[in-house]
Residue frames as a rotation matrix with the C-alpha (Angstrom) as fourth column:
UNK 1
-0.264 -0.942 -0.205 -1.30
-0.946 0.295 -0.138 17.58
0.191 0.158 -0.969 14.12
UNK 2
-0.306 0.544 0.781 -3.03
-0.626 0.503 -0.596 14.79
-0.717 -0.671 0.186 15.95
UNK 3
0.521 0.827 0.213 -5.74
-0.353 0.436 -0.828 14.23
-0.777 0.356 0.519 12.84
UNK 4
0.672 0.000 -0.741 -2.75
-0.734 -0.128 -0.666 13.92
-0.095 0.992 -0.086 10.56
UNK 5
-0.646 -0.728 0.231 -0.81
-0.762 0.596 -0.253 11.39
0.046 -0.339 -0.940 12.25
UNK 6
-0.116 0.764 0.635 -4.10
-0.167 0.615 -0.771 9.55
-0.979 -0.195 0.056 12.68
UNK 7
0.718 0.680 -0.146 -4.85
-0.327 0.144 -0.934 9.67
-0.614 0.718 0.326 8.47
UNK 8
0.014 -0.860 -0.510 -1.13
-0.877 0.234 -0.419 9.05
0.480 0.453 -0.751 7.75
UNK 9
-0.517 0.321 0.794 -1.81
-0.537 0.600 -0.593 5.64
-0.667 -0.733 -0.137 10.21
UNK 10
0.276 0.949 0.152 -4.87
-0.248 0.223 -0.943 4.85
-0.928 0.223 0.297 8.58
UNK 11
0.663 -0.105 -0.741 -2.81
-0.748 -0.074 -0.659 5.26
0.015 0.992 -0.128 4.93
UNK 12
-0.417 -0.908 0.040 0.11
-0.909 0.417 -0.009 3.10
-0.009 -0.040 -0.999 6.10
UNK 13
-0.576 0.270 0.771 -2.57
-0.094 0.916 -0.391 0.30
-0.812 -0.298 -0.502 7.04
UNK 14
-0.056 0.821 0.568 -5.05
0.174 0.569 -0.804 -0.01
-0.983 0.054 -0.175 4.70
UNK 15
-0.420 -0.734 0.534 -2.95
0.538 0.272 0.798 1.06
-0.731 0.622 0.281 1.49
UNK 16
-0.918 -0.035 0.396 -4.22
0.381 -0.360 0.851 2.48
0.113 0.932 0.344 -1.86
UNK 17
-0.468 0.849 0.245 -7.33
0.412 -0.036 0.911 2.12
0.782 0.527 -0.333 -2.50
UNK 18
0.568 0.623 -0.538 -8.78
0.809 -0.542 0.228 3.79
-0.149 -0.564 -0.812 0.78
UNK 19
-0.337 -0.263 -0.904 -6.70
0.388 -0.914 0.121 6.73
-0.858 -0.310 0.410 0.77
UNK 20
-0.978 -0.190 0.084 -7.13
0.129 -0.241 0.962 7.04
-0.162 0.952 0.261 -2.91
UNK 21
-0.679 0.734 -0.019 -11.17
0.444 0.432 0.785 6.14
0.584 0.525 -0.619 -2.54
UNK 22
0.428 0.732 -0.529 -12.06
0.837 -0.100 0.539 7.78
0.342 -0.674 -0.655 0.60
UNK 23
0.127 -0.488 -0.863 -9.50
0.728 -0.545 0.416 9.98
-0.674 -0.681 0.286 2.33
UNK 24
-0.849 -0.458 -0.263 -8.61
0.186 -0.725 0.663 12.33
-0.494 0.514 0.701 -0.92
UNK 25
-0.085 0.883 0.462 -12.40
0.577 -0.334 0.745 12.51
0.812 0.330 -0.481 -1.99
UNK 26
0.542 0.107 -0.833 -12.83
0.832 -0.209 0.514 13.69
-0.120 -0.972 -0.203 1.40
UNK 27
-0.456 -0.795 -0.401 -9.72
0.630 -0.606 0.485 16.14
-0.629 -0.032 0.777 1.22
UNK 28
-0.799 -0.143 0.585 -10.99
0.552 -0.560 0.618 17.72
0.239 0.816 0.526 -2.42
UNK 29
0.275 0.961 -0.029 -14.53
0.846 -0.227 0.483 18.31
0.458 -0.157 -0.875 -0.68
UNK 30
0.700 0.312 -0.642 -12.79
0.708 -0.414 0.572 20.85
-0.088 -0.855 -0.511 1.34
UNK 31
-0.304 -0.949 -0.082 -10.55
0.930 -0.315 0.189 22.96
-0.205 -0.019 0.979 -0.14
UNK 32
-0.510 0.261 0.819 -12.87
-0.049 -0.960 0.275 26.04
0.859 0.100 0.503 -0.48
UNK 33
0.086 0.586 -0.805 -13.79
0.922 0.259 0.287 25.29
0.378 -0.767 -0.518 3.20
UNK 34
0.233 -0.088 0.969 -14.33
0.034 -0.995 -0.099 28.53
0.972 0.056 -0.228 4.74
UNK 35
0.873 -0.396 0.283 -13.09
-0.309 -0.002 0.951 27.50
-0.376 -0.918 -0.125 8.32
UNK 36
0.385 -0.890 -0.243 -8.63
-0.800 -0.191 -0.568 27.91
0.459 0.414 -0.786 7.59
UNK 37
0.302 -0.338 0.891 -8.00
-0.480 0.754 0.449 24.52
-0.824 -0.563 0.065 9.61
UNK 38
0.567 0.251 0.785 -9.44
0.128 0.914 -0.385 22.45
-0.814 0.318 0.486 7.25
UNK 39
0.955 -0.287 0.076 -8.01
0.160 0.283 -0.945 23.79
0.250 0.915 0.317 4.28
UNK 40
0.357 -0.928 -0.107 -4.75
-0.902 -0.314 -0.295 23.94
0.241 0.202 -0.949 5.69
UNK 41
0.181 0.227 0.957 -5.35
-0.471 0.874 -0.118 20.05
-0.864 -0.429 0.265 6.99
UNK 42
0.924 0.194 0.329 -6.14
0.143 0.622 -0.770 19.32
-0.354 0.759 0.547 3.35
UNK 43
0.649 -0.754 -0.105 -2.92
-0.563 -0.383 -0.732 20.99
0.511 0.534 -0.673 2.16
UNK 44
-0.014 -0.677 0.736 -0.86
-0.966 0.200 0.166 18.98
-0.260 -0.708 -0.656 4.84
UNK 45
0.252 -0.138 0.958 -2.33
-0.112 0.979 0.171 15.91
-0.961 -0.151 0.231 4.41
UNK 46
0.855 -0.357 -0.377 -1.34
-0.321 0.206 -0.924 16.03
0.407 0.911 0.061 0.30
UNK 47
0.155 -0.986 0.058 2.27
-0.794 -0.159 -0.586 15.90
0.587 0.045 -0.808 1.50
UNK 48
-0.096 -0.034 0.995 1.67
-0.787 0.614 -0.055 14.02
-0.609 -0.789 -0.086 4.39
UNK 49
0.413 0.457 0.788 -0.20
-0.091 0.881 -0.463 10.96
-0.906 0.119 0.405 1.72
UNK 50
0.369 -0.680 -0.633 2.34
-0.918 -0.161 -0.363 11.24
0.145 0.715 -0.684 -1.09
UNK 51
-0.716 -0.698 -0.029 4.04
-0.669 0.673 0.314 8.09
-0.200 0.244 -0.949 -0.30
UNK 52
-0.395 0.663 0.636 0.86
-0.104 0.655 -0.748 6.26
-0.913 -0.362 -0.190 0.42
UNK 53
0.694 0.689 -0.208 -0.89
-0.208 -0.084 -0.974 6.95
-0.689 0.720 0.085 -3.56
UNK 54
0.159 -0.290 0.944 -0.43
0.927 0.372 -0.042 5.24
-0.339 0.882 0.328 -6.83
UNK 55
-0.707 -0.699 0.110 1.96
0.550 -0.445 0.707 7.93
-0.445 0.560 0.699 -9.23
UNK 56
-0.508 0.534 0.675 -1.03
0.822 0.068 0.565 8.11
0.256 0.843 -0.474 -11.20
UNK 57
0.466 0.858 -0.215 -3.03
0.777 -0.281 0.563 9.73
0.423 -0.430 -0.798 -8.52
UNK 58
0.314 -0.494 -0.811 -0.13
0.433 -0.686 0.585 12.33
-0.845 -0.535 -0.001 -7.21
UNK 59
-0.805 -0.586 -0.093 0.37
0.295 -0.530 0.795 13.54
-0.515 0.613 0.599 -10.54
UNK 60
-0.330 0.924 0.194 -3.30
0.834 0.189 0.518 14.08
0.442 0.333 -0.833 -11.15
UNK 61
0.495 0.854 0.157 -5.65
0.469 -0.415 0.780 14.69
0.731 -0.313 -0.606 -8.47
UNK 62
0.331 -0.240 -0.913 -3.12
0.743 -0.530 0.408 15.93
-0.582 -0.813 0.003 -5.77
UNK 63
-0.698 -0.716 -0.015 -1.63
0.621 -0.615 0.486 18.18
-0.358 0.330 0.874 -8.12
UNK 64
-0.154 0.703 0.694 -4.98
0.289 -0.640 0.712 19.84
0.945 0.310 -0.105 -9.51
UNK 65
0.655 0.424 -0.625 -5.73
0.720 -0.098 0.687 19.90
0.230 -0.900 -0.370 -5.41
UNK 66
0.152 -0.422 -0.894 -2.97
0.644 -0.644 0.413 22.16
-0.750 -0.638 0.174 -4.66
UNK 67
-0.818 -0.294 0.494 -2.73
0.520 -0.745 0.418 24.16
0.245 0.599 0.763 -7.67
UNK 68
0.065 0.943 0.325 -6.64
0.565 -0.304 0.767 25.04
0.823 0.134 -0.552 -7.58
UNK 69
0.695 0.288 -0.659 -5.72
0.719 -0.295 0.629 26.13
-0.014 -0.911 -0.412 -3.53
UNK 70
-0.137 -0.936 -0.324 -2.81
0.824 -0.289 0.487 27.70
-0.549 -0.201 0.811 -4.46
UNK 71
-0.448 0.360 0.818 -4.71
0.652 -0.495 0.575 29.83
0.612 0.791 -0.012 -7.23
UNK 72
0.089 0.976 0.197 -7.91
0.344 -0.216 0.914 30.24
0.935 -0.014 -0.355 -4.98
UNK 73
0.561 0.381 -0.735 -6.90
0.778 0.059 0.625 30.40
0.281 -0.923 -0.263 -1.74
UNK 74
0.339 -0.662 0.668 -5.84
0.146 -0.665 -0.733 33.95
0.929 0.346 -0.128 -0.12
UNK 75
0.918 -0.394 0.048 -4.80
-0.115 -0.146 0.983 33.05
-0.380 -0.907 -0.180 3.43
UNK 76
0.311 -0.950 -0.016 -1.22
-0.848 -0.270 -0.456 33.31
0.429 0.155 -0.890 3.06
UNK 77
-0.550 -0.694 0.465 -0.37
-0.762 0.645 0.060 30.72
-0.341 -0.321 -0.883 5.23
UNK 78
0.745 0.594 0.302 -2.88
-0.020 0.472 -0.881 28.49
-0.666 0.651 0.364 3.33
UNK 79
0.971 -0.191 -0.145 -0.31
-0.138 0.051 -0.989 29.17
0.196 0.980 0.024 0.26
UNK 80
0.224 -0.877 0.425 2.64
-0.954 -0.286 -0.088 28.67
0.199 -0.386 -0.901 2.18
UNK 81
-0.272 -0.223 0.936 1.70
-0.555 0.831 0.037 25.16
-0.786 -0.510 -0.349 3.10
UNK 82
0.907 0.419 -0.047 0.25
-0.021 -0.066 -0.998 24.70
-0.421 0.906 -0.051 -0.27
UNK 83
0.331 -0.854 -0.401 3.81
-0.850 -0.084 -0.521 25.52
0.411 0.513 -0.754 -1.81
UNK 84
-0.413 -0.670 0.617 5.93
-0.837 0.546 0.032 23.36
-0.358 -0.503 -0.786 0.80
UNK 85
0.382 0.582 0.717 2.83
0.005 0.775 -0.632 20.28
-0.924 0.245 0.293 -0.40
UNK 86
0.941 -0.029 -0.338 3.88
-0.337 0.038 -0.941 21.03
0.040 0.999 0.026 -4.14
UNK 87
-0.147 -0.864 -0.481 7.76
-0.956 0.249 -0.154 20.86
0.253 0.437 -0.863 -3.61
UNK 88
-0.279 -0.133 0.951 7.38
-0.603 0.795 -0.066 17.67
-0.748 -0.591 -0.302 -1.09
UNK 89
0.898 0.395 0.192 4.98
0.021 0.398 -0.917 16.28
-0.439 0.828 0.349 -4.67
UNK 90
0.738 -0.455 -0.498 7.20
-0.636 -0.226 -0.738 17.16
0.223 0.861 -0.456 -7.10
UNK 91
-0.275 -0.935 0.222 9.95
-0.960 0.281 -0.006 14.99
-0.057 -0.215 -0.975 -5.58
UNK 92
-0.264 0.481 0.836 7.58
0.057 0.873 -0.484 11.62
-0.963 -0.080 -0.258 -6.30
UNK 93
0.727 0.577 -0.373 6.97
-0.423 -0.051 -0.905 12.56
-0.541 0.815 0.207 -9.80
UNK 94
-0.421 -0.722 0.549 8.45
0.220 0.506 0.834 10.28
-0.880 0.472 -0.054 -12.26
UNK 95
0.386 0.298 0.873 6.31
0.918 -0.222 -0.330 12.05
0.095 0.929 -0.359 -15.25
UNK 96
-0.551 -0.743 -0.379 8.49
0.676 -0.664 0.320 15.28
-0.490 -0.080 0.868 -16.51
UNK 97
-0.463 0.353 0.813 5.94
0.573 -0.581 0.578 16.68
0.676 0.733 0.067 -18.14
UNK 98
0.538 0.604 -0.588 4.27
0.788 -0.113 0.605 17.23
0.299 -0.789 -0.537 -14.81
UNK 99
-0.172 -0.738 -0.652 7.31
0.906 -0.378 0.189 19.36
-0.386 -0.558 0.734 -13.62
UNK 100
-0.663 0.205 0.720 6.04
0.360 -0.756 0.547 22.34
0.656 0.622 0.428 -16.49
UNK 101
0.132 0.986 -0.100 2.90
0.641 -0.008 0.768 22.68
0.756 -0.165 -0.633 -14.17
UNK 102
0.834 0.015 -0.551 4.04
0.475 -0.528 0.704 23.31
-0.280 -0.849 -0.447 -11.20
């Protein structure tokens, strides 16, 4: 809880381009982590950095990021936070075509 208040911080200050350039490269590196923190970290912080990313980039790369975990990953509660990240997305999408995907 801590590290995600700390990277939601970090997004509020230092805007786009780092979350978008550092923090979600970071995030995709770890969704087939085999320790369940992290990939349930990465699944949080999608929701959590929704407000913080250009449209472009939440209707993209966060959305391929939770579908791919939501496919791949079988921890249940891994797909549970994984779902709750998709609805929390979907409510920032202003492309409708996006809505078919998920």
């Amino acid at each position: 809880m801590f590290m995600l208040t700390g990277i939601v911080g970090i997004a509020r200050c230092s805007g786009l381009s780092l979350v978008e350039n550092e923090i979600l490269p970071q995030c995709w590196e770890q969704i087939s982590h085999k320790h369940l923190e992290r990939r349930l970290l990465v699944a949080e912080s999608c929701s959590a950095l929704a407000p913080y990313v250009s449209s472009s980039i939440r209707n993209s790369l966060m959305l391929s990021m939770l579908q791919q975990m939501l496919l791949e990953d079988k921890d249940e509660m891994v797909r549970e936070v994984v779902v709750r990240s998709l609805a929390l997305i979907v409510t920032f999408m202003d492309d409708k075509d996006k809505y078919y995907q998920v």
